[in-house]
PyMOL CGO cylinders between C-alpha atoms (Angstrom):
from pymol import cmd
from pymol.cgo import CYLINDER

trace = [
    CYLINDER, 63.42, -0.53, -42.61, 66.26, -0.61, -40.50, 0.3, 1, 1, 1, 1, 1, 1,
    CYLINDER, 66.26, -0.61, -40.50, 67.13, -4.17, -39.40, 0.3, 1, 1, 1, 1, 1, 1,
    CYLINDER, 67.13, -4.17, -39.40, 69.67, -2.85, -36.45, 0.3, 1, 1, 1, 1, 1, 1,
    CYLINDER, 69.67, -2.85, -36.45, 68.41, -3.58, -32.92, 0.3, 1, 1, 1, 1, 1, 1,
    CYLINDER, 68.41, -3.58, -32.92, 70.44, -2.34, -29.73, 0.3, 1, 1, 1, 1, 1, 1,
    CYLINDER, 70.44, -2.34, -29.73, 70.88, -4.49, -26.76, 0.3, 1, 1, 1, 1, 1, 1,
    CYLINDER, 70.88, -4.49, -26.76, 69.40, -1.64, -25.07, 0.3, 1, 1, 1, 1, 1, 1,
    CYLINDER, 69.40, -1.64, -25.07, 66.03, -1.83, -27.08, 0.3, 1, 1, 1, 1, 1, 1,
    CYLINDER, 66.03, -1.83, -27.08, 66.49, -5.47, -26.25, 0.3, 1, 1, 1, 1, 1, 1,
    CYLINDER, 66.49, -5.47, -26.25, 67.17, -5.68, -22.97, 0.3, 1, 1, 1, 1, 1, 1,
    CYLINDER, 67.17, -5.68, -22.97, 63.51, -2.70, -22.68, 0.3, 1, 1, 1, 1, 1, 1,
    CYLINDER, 63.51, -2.70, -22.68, 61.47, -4.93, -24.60, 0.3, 1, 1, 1, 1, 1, 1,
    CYLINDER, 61.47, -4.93, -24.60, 62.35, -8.13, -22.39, 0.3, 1, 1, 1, 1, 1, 1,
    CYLINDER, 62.35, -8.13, -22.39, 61.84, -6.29, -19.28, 0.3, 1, 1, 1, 1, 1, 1,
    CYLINDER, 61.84, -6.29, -19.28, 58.27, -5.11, -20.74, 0.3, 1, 1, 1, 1, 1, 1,
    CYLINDER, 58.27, -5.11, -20.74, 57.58, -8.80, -20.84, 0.3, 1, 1, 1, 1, 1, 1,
    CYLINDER, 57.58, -8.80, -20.84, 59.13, -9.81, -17.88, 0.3, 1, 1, 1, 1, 1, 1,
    CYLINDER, 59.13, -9.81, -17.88, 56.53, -8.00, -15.88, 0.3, 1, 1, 1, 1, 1, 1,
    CYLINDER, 56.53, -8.00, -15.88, 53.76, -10.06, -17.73, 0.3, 1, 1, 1, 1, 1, 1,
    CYLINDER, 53.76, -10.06, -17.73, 55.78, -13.34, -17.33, 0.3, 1, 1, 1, 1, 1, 1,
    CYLINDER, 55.78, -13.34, -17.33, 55.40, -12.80, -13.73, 0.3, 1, 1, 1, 1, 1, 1,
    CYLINDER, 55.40, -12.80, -13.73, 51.63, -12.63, -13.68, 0.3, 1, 1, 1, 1, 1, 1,
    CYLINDER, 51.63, -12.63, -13.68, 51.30, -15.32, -16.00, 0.3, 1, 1, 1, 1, 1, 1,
    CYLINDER, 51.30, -15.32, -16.00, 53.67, -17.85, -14.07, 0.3, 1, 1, 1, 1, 1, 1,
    CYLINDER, 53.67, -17.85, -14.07, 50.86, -17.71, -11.42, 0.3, 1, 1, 1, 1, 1, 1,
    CYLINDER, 50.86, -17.71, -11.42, 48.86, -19.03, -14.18, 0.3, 1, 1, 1, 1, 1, 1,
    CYLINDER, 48.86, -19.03, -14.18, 49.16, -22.65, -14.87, 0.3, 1, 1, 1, 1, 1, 1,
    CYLINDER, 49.16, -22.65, -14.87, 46.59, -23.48, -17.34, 0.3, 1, 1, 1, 1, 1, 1,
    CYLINDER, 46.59, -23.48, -17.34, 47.47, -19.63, -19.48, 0.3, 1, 1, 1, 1, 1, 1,
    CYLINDER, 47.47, -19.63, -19.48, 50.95, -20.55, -19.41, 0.3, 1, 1, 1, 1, 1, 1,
    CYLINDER, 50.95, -20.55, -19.41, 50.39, -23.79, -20.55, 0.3, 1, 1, 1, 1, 1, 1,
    CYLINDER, 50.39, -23.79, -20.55, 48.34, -21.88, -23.66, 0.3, 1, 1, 1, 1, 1, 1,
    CYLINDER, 48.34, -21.88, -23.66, 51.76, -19.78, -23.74, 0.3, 1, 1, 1, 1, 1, 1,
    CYLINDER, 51.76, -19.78, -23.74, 53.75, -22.35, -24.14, 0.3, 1, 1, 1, 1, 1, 1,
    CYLINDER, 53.75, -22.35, -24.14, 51.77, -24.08, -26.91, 0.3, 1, 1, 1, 1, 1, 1,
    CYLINDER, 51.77, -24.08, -26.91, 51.58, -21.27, -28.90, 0.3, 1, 1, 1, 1, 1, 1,
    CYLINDER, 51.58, -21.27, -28.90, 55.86, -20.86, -28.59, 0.3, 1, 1, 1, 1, 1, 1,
    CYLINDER, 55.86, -20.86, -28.59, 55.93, -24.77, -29.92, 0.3, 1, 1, 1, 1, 1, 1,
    CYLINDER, 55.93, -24.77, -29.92, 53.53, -23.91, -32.55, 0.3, 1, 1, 1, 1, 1, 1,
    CYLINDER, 53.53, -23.91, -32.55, 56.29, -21.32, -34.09, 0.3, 1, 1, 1, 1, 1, 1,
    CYLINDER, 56.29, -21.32, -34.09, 59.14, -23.54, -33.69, 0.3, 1, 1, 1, 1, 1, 1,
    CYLINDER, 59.14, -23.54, -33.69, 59.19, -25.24, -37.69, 0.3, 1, 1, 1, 1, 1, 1,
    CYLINDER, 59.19, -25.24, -37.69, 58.78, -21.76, -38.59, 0.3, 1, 1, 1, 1, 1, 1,
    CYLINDER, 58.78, -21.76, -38.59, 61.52, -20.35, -36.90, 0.3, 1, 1, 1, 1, 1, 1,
    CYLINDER, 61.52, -20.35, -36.90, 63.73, -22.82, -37.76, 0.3, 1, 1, 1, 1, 1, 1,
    CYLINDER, 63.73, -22.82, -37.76, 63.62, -21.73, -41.13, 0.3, 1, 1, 1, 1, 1, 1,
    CYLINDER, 63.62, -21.73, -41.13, 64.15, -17.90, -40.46, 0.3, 1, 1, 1, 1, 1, 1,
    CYLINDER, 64.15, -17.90, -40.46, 68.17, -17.06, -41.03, 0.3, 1, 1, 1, 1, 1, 1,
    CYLINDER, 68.17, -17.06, -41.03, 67.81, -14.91, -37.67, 0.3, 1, 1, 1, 1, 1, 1,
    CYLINDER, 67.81, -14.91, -37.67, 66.77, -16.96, -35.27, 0.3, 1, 1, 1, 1, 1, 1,
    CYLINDER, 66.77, -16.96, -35.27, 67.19, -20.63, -36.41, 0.3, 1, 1, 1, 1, 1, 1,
    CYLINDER, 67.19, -20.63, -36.41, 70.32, -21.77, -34.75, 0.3, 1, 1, 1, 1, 1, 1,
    CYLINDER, 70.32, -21.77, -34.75, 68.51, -21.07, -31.79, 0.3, 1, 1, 1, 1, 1, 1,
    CYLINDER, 68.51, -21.07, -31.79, 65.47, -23.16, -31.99, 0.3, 1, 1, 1, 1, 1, 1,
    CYLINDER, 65.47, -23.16, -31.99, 67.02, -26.25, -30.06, 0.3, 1, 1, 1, 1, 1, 1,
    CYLINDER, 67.02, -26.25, -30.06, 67.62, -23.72, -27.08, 0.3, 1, 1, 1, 1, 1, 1,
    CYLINDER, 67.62, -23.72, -27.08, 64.18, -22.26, -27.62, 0.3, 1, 1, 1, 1, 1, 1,
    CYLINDER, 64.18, -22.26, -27.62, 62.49, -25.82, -28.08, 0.3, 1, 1, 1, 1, 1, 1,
    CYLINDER, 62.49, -25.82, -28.08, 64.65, -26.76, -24.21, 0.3, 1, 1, 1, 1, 1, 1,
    CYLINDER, 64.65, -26.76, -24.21, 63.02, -23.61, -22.87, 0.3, 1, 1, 1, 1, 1, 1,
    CYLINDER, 63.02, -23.61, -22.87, 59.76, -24.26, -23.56, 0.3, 1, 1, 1, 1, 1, 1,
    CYLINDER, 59.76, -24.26, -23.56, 60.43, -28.30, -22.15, 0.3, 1, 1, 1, 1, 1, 1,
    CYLINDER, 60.43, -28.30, -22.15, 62.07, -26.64, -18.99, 0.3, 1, 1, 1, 1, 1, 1,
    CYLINDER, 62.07, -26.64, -18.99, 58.85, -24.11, -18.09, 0.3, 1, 1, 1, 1, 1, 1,
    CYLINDER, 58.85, -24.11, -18.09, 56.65, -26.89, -18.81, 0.3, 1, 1, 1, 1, 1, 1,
    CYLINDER, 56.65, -26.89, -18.81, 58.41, -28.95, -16.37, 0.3, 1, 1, 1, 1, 1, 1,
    CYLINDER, 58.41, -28.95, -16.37, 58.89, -25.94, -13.68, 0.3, 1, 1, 1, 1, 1, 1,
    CYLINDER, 58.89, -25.94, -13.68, 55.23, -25.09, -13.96, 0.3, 1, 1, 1, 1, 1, 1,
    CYLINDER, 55.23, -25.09, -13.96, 53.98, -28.81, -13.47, 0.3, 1, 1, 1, 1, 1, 1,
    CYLINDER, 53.98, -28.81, -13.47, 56.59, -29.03, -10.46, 0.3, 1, 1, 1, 1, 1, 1,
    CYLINDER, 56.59, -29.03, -10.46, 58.65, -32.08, -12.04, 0.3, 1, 1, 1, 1, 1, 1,
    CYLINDER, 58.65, -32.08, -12.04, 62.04, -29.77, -12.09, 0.3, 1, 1, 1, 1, 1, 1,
    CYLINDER, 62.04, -29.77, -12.09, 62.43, -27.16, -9.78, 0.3, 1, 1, 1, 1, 1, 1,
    CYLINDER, 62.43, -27.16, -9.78, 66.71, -26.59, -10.08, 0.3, 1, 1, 1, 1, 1, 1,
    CYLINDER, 66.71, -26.59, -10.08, 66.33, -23.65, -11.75, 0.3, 1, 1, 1, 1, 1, 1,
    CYLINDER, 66.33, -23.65, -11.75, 66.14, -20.26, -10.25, 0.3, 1, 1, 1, 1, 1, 1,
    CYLINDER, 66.14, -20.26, -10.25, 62.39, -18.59, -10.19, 0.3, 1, 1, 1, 1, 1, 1,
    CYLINDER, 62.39, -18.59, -10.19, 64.13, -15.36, -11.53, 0.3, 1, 1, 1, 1, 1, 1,
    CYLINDER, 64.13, -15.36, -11.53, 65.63, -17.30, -14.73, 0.3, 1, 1, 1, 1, 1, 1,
    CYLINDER, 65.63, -17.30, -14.73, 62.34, -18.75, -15.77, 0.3, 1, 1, 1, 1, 1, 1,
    CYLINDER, 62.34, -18.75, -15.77, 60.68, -15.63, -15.94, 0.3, 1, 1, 1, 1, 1, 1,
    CYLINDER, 60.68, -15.63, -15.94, 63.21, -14.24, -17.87, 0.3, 1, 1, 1, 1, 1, 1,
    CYLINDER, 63.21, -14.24, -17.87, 62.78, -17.59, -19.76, 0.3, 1, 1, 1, 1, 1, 1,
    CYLINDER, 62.78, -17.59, -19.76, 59.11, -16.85, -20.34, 0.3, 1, 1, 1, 1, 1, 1,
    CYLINDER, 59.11, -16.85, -20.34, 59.10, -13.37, -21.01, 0.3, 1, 1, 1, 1, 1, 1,
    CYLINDER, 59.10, -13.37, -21.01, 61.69, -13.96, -23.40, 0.3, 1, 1, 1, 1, 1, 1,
    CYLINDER, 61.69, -13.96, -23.40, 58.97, -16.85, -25.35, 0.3, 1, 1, 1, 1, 1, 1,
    CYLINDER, 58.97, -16.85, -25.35, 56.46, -14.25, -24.89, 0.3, 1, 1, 1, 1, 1, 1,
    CYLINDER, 56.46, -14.25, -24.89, 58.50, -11.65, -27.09, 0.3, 1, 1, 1, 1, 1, 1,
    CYLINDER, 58.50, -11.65, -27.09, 59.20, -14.46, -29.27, 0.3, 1, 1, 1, 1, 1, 1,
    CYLINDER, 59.20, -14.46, -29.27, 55.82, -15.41, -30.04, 0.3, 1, 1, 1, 1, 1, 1,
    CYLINDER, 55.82, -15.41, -30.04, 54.30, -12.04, -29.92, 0.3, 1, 1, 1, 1, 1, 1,
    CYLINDER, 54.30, -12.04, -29.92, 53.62, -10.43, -33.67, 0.3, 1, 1, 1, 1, 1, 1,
    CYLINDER, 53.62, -10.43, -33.67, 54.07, -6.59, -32.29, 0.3, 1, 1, 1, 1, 1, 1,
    CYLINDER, 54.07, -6.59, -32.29, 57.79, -6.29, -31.55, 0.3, 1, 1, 1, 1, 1, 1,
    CYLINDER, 57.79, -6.29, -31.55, 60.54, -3.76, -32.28, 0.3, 1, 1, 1, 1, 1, 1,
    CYLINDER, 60.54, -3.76, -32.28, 61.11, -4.76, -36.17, 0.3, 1, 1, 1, 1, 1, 1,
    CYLINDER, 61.11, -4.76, -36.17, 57.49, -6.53, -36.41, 0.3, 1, 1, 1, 1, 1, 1,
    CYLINDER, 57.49, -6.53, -36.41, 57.86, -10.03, -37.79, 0.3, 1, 1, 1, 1, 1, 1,
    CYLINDER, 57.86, -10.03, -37.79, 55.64, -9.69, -40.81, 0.3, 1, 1, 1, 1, 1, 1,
    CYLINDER, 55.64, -9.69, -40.81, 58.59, -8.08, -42.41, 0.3, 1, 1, 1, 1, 1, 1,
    CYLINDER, 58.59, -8.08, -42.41, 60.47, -11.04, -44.15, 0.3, 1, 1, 1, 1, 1, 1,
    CYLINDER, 60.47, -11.04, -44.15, 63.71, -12.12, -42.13, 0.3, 1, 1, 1, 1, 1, 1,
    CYLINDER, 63.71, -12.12, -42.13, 64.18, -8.46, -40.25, 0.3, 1, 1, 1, 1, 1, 1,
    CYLINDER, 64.18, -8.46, -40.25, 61.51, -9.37, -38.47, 0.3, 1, 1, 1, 1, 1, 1,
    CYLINDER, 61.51, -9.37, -38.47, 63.05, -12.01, -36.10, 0.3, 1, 1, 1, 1, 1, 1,
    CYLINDER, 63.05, -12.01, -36.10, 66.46, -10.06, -35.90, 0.3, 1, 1, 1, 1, 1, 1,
    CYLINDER, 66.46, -10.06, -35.90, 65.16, -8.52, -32.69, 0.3, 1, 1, 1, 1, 1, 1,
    CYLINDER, 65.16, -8.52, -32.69, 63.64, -11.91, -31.49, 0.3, 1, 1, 1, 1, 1, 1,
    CYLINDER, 63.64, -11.91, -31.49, 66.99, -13.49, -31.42, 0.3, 1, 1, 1, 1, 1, 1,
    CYLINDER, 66.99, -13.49, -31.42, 68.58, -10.96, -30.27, 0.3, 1, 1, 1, 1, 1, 1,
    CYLINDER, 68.58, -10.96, -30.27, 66.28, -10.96, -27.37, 0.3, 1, 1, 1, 1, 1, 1,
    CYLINDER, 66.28, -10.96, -27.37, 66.22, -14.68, -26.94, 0.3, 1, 1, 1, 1, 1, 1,
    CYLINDER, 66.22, -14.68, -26.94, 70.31, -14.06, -27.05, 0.3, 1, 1, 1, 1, 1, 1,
    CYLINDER, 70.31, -14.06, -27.05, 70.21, -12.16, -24.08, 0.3, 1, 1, 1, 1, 1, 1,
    CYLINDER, 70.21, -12.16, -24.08, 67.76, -14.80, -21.96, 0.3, 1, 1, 1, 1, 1, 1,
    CYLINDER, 67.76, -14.80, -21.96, 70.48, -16.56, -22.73, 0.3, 1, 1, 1, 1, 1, 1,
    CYLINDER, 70.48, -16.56, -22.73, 73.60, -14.76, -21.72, 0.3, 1, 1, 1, 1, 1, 1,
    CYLINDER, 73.60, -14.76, -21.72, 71.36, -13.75, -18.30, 0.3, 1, 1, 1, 1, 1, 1,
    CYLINDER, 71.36, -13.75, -18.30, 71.50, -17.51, -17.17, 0.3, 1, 1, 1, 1, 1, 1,
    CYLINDER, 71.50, -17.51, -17.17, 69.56, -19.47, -18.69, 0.3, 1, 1, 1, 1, 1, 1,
    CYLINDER, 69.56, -19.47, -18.69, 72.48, -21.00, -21.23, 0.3, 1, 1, 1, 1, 1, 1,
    CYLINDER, 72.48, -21.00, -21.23, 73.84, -22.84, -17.77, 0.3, 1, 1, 1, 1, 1, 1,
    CYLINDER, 73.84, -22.84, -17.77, 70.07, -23.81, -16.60, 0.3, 1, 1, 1, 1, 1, 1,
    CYLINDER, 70.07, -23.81, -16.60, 69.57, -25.38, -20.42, 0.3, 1, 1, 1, 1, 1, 1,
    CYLINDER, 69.57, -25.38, -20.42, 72.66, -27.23, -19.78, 0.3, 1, 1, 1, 1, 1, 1,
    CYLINDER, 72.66, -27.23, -19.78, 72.25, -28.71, -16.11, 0.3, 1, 1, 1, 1, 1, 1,
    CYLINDER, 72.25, -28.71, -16.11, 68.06, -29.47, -17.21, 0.3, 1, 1, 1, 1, 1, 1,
    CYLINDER, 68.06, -29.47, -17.21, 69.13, -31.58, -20.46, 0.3, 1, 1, 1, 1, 1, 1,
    CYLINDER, 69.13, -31.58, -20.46, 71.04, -33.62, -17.85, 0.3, 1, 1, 1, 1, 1, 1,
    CYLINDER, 71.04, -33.62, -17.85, 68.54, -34.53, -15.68, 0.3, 1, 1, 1, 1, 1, 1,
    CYLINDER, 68.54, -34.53, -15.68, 66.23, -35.08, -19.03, 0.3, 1, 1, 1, 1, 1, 1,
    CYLINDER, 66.23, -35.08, -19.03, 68.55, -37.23, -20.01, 0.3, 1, 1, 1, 1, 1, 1,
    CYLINDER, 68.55, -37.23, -20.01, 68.05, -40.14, -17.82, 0.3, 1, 1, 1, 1, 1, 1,
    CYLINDER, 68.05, -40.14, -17.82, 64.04, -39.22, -18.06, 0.3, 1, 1, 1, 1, 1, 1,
    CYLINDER, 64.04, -39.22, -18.06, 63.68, -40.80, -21.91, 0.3, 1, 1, 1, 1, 1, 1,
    CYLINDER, 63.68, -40.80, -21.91, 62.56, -44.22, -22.36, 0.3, 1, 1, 1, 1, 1, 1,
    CYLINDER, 62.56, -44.22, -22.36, 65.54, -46.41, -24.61, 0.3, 1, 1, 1, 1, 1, 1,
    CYLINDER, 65.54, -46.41, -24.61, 64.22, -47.04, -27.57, 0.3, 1, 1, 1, 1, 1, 1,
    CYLINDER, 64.22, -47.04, -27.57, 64.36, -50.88, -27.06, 0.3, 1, 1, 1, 1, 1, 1,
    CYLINDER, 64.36, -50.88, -27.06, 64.92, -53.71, -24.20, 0.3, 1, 1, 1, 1, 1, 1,
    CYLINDER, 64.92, -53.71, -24.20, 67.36, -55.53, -24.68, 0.3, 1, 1, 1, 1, 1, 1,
    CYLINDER, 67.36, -55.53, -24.68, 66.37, -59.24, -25.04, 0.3, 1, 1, 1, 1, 1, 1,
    CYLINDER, 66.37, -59.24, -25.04, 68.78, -59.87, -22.09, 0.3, 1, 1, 1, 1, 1, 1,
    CYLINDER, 68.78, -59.87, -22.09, 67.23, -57.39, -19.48, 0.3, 1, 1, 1, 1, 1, 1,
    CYLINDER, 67.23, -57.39, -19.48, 65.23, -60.02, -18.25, 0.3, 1, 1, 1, 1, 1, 1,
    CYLINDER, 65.23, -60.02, -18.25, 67.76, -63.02, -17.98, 0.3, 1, 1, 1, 1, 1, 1,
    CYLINDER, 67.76, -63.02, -17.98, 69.26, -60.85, -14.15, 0.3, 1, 1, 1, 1, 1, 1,
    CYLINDER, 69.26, -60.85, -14.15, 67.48, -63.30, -12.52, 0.3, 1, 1, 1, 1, 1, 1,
    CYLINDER, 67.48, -63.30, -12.52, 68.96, -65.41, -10.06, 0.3, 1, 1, 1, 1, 1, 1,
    CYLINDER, 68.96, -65.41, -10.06, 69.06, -68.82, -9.16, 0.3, 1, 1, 1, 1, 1, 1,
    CYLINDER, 69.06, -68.82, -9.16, 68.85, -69.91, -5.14, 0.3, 1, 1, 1, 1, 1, 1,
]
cmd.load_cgo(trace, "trace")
């Protein structure tokens, strides 16, 4: 088995699923199911030498299509989270170009195709979206003197 991918079998395979992550983005509830089935891989692929140093990135893709889908961030261009999708699609889909039975060859092409999602735009949407996230989390405790603001007339 030949683990060597080109960026050109890549950059095929992602526009394959590009044409399905269109169809499905019209889909809330099915890409929902997507999406589910992407988080279900994630402790798996963080142990695969090919692709787990990108499992944050993957993990803040599937947060940011979740989010775009349920309307609660829309700063992201339409074009970028299809390529987003269809790049989770690949990702979670068994048939591939080195199939992903095949001990660690078999997510060389999946990172390589998440790689290029990546480098298409969505490394700078990952970045501005876990800025506005940021603010969104609830601190971890109240501080016993958030409630002492008040003032005296």
């Amino acid at each position: 088995m030949n683990p060597n991918v080109s960026e050109d079998q890549a950059k095929k395979a992602l526009n394959d699923k590009e044409r399905e992550a269109e169809k499905l983005l019209n889909d809330s509830a099915q890409t929902h199911e997507t999406l589910k089935k992407a988080e279900g891989l994630l402790d798996k692929l963080r142990k695969m030498p090919a692709i787990g140093k990108l499992v944050d990135d993957i993990a803040t893709a599937i947060e940011l299509v979740k989010d775009f889908i349920d309307g609660r961030y829309r700063r992201v261009p339409t074009p970028v989270i299809i390529s987003t999708l269809a790049g989770l699609l690949y990702i979670i889909s068994p048939i591939d170009i080195i199939p992903d039975f095949i001990p660690v060859f078999g997510w060389v092409d999946d990172a390589l195709v998440f790689t290029l999602v990546l480098y298409a735009g969505l490394s700078a949407e990952l970045s501005k979206y876990r800025k506005w996230k940021e603010p969104q989390k609830e601190p971890a405790f109240e501080p016993i003197w958030a409630d002492s603001d008040e003032s005296e007339d």
